[in-house]
N, C-alpha and C positions, 0 to 999 in steps of 0.2 A: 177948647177941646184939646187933650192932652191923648198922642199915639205913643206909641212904641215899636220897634221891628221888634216880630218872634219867630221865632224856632219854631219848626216842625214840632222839637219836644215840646217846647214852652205853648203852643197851642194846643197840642193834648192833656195837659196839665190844665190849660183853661176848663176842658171839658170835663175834667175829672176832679180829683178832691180838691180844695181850696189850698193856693200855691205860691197867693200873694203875702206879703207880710209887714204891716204898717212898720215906716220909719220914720224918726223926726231930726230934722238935719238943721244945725243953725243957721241963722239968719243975721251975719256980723255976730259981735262979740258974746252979747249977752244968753245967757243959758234960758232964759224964757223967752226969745224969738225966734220961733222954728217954722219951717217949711215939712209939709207931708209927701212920701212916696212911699213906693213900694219895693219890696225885695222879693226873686225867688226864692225857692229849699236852698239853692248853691248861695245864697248870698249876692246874685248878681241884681245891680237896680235896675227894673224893667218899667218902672212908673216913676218917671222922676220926680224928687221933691219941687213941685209945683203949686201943693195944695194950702190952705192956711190951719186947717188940721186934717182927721182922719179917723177911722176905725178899721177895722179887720175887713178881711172880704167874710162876708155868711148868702150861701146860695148863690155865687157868683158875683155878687156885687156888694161894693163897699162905698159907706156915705162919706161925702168928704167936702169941706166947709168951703168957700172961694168967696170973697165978695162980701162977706158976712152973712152968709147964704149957706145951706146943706142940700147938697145933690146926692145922685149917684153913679158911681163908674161901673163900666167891665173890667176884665181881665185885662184890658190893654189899654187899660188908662181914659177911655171915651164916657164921654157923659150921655148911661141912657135916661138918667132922669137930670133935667139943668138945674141948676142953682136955684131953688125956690122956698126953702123951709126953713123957719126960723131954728128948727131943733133937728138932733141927728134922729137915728134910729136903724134898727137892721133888721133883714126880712127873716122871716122864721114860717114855715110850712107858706112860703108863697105870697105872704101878708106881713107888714111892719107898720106899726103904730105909726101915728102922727097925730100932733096937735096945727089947729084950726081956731083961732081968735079962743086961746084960752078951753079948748077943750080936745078930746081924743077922739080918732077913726083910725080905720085901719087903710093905706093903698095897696095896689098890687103894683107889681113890677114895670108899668106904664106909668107911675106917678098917678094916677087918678085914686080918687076915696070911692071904696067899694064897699064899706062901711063907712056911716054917715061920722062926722066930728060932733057927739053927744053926748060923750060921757067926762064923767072929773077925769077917773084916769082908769087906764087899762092895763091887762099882760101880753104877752104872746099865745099865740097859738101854740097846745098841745093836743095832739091827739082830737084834732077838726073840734076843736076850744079855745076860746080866750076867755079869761076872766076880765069884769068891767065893773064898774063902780060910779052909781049914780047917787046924790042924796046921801052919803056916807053908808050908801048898801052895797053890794056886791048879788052878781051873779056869772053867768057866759052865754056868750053868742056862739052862734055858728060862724064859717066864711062866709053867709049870707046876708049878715048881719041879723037872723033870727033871732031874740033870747029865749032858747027851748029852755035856758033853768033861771027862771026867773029873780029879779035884782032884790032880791031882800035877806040877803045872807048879811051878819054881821062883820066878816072877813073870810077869804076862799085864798088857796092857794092853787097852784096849777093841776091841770090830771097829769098821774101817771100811773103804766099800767093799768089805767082803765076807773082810778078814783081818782076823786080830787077830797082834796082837806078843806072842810066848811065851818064857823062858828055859829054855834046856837046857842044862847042864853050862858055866854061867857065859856062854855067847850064845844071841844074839838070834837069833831067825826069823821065820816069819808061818805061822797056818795057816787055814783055811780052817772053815766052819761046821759040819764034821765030825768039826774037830779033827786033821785032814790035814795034815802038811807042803806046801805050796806052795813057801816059800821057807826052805831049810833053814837050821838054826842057825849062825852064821857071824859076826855081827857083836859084837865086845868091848866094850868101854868099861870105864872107871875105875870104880871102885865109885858107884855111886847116877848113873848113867848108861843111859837107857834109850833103847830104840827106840820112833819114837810112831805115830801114825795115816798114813792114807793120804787124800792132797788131791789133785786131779787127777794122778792117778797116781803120786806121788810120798809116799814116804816119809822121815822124817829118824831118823838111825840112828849107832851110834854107833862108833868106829874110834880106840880108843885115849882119850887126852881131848878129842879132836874129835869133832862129829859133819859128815855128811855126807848126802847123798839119794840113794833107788836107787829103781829100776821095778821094773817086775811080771816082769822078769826079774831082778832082783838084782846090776844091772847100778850101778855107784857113778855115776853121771851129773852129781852135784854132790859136786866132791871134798871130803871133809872138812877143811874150815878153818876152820870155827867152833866159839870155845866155847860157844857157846849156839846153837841155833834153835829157831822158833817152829815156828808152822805156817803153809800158805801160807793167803791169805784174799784173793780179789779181787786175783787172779793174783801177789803179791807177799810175799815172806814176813820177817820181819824175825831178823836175826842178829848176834849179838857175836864178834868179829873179834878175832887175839892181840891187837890192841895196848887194846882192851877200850872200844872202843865200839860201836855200833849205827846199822845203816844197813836198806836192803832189796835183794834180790834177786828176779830174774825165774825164771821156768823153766828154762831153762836156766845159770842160776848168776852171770847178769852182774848188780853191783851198779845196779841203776836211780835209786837214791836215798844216796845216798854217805855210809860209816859215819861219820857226824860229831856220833851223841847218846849221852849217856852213857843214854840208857834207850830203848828204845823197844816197842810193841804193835803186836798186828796190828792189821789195816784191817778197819772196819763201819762201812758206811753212808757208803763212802769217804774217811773221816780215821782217822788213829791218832795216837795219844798220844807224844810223846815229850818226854823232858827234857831238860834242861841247867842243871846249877848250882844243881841244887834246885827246878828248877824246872819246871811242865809245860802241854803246851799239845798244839794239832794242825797237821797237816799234811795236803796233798791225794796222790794218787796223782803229780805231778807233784816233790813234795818240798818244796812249798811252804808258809812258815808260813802257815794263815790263822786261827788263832784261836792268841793271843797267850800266851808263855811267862808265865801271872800263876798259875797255880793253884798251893796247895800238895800238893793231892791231886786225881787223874780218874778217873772210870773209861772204859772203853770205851763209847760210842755203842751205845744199842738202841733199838731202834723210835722215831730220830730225837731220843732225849734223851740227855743225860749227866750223872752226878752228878759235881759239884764242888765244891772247897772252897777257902776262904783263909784268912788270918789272921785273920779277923771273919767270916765267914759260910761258910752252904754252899746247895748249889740246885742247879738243874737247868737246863742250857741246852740250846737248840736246834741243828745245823747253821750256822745264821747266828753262833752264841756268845751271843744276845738272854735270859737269864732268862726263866724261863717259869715259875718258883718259887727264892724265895728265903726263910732259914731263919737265925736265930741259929748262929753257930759251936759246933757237937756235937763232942765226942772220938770220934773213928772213926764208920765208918758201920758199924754189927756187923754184920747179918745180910744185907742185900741178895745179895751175889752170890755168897755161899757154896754 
């Protein structure tokens, strides 16, 4: 069992949005033997690197390996679920998967399976859903482990805003939390091309080896010219173009940000990640660089930090690009945002 002394502040920060922030700190010399802890927003270590890996905190708690074992902590380092799962996993609407002698359920926050371990493999809960997959079929359960939309989809992806993405006899459709056609099956794509979620009304979908976006009437409103798209985030969504770069687009499909990175993410917290040359940094909603092409590796911005890396070091910066932790150079970051 791992404590911590906190702060007044740092115990309200427990209660409120997620405040912890996976680090992985060497272990002697070599850059693949690392120890896990945590950092606050300030950068101070509040969970010390005790763990043998880690993940982010989601809903309070974050799973983290000991033993050859995956548990999970609170906010101050304590184990409310012990060391007992061969695999991680993180909670989402109150429930996280887990595998069980080679199959999946779901526990709640006690460690117990409140969903039985019965299926190949599962998702998360969205919107009082998971999608499961039995027999190489698909359907969803409830948190009751009910399946009100029964397993014989060909492939489902999650709901949002109130559909989920289903395949019927090689297309796509959307149906509804009854399991209801809304938007009938219709859309093709290349093998391992799917249709995804819904973002202010808009879905991205697939039309051959493009994809494209349609409304809640199935209407193609963003003609399919992309090999790739994301999803929309802070009204802007980012997409690879034939000639195979990445730029962003508006609502209505006009390039706002001009495809001219060989990589790009979506937007949080107002910047996204893009490359060139190997190379990665950000940008503002405007397309402006303001934190510099130096990284070798980024990830996306949450709750005002980002993990970073370079030839020599990795850490976590601010909005401004300022360190707020910085760490020996690690091989990969493993478990954070799995």
């Amino acid at each position: 069992m791992v404590s911590a002394h906190l702060s007044k502040s740092e115990v309200s920060d427990k209660q409120g949005l997620e405040s912890r922030f996976v680090i992985y700190v060497r272990k002697g010399s070599s850059p693949l033997r690392t120890k896990t802890g945590y950092i606050n927003q300030q950068g101070d270590v509040v969970i010390p690197p005790l763990f043998d890996d880690g993940l982010n905190f989601r809903e309070g708690l974050a799973a983290v390996k000991k033993n050859k074992k995956w548990g999970f902590i609170d906010a101050t380092g304590t184990f409310v679920i012990p060391p007992q799962f061969d695999a991680y996993a993180r909670f989402h609407d109150g429930l996280a998967s887990m595998y069980s002698r080679r199959k999946q359920g779901f526990i709640d926050t006690s460690g117990n399976f409140v969903i039985e371990p019965k299926y190949d493999s599962v998702g998360s809960f969205y919107e009082g859903l998971a999608a499961v997959s039995r027999d190489g079929k698909w359907g969803f359960v409830d948190r009751h482990g009910t399946e009100g939309i029964p397993v014989v989809h060909e492939d489902v992806r999650e709901f949002s805003e109130g559909l989920a993405a289903v395949m019927r006899n090689g297309a796509w459709g959307y149906i509804d939390h009854f399991g209801e056609f809304i938007i009938a099956p219709q859309f093709r794509g290349e093998e391992g091309k799917a249709a995804g979620r819904w973002t202010a009304g808009l879905a991205v979908v697939p039309a051959g080896d493009k994809f494209g976006f349609i409304n809640r009437q199935a209407e193609m409103v963003i003609p399919p010219n992309f090999l790739i798209a994301g999803r929309f985030s802070e009204g802007l969504v980012d997409v690879k173009t034939v000639q195979e770069s990445w730029g962003y687009i508006d609502q209505i499909g006009q390039f706002v940000i001009p495809p001219i990175f060989r990589y790009a993410q979506s937007f949080s917290c107002g910047l996204a990640k893009v490359g060139v040359e190997h190379r990665y940094g950000f940008i503002n909603r405007l397309g402006n660089l303001v934190l510099p092409l130096e990284f070798w590796e980024a990830e996306s911005f949450e709750s005002g930090l980002c993990y970073v890396s370079t030839e020599e070091e990795v850490g976590y910066i601010n909005l401004q690009g300022q360190y707020v932790w910085r760490g020996t150079f690690v091989e990969g970051r493993k478990g954070s945002l799995r």
